[in-house]
N, C-alpha and C positions, 0 to 999 in steps of 0.2 A: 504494500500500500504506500503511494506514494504520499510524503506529510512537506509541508513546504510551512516553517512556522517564525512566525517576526517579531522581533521585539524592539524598544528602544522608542517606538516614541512618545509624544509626550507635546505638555505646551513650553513654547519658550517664546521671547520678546526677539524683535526685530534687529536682527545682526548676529542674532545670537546661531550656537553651531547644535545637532543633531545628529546620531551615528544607529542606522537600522543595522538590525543583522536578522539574516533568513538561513536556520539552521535547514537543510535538506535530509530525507530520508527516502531511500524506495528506489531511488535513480543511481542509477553512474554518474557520480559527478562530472567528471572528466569529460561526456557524452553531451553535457548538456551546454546550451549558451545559457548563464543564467542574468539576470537583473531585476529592473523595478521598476513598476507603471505606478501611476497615482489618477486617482477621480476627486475631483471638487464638487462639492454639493451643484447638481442643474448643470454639468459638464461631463464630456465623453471625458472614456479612459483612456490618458496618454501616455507613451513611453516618455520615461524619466532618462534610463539610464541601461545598457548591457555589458555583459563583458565575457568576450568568447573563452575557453579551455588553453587557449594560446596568447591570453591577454590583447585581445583587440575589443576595444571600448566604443561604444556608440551614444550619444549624451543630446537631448534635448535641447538645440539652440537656449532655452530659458534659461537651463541649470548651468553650463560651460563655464569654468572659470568659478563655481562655488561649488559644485558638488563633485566627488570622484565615488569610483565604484572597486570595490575588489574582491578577490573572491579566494578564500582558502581551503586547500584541497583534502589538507588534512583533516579539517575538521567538518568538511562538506555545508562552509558556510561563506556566504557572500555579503557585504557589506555597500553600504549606501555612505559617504560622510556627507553632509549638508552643510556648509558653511555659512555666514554671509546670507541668512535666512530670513523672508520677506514674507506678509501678506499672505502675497498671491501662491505662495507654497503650503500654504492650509491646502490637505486633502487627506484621503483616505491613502496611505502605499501598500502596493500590492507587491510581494516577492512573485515573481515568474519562470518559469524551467522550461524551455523547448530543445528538446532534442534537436543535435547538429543534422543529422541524416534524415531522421523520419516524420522531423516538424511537431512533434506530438508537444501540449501546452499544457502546464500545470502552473495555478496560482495557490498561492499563501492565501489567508482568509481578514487581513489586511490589518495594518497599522496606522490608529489617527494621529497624523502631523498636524499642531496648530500653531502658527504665527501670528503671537498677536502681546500688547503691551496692557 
C-alpha cells in the first residue's frame, strides 16, 4: 500500500521560512519523480515544485529563488524548504509520487500552509 505522508506545516508571518517533509512508503523510491502541488481555497491545483531520482528540479515560476526541493533516499523522504514566505503561499500542499516509466500518481493527503501576520 502505497502511504505518501506530510508534515511540517503550520502558520507563520510574512518572510518568514517553512520546511515540508513527505515521508514515502509502498514505492521504489529511486522509480519515482517525486514533489509538491499546493491548492488555494477557489483555485486549481498547481505544481509547486519536482525533483527527478537524478536530481533535476522543476519549480513554479512563483516559488524560484525562495523555495528548493530535495529529496532523500535513505530515508524515502523528500523535502519542500519555503523561504521568503508570502500571502499568496496560503494553501493546502500536496506531497506527489509519479512513477518515471509508467506515469502512475500518488498524492499525500495534504499539509495547510498559512501566511499570514
Amino acid at each position: 500500500q502505497v502511504q505518501l505522508v506530510e508534515s511540517g506545516g503550520g502558520l507563520v508571518q510574512p518572510g518568514g521560512s517553512l520546511r515540508l517533509s513527505c515521508a514515502a512508503s509502498g514505492i521504489i523510491f529511486s522509480a519515482h519523480v517525486m514533489g509538491w502541488y499546493r491548492q488555494a481555497p477557489g483555485k486549481q491545483r498547481e505544481l509547486v515544485a519536482t525533483m527527478t531520482n537524478g536530481g533535476l528540479t522543476n519549480f513554479a515560476d512563483s516559488v524560484k529563488g525562495r523555495f528548493t526541493v530535495s529529496r532523500d533516499s535513505a530515508k524515502n523522504t523528500v523535502y519542500l524548504q519555503m523561504n521568503s514566505l508570502k500571502p499568496e503561499d496560503t494553501a493546502v500542499y500536496y506531497c506527489y509520487a509519479q512513477h518515471t516509466y509508467y506515469k502512475y500518481d500518488y498524492w499525500g493527503q495534504g499539509t495547510q500552509v498559512t501566511v499570514s501576520s
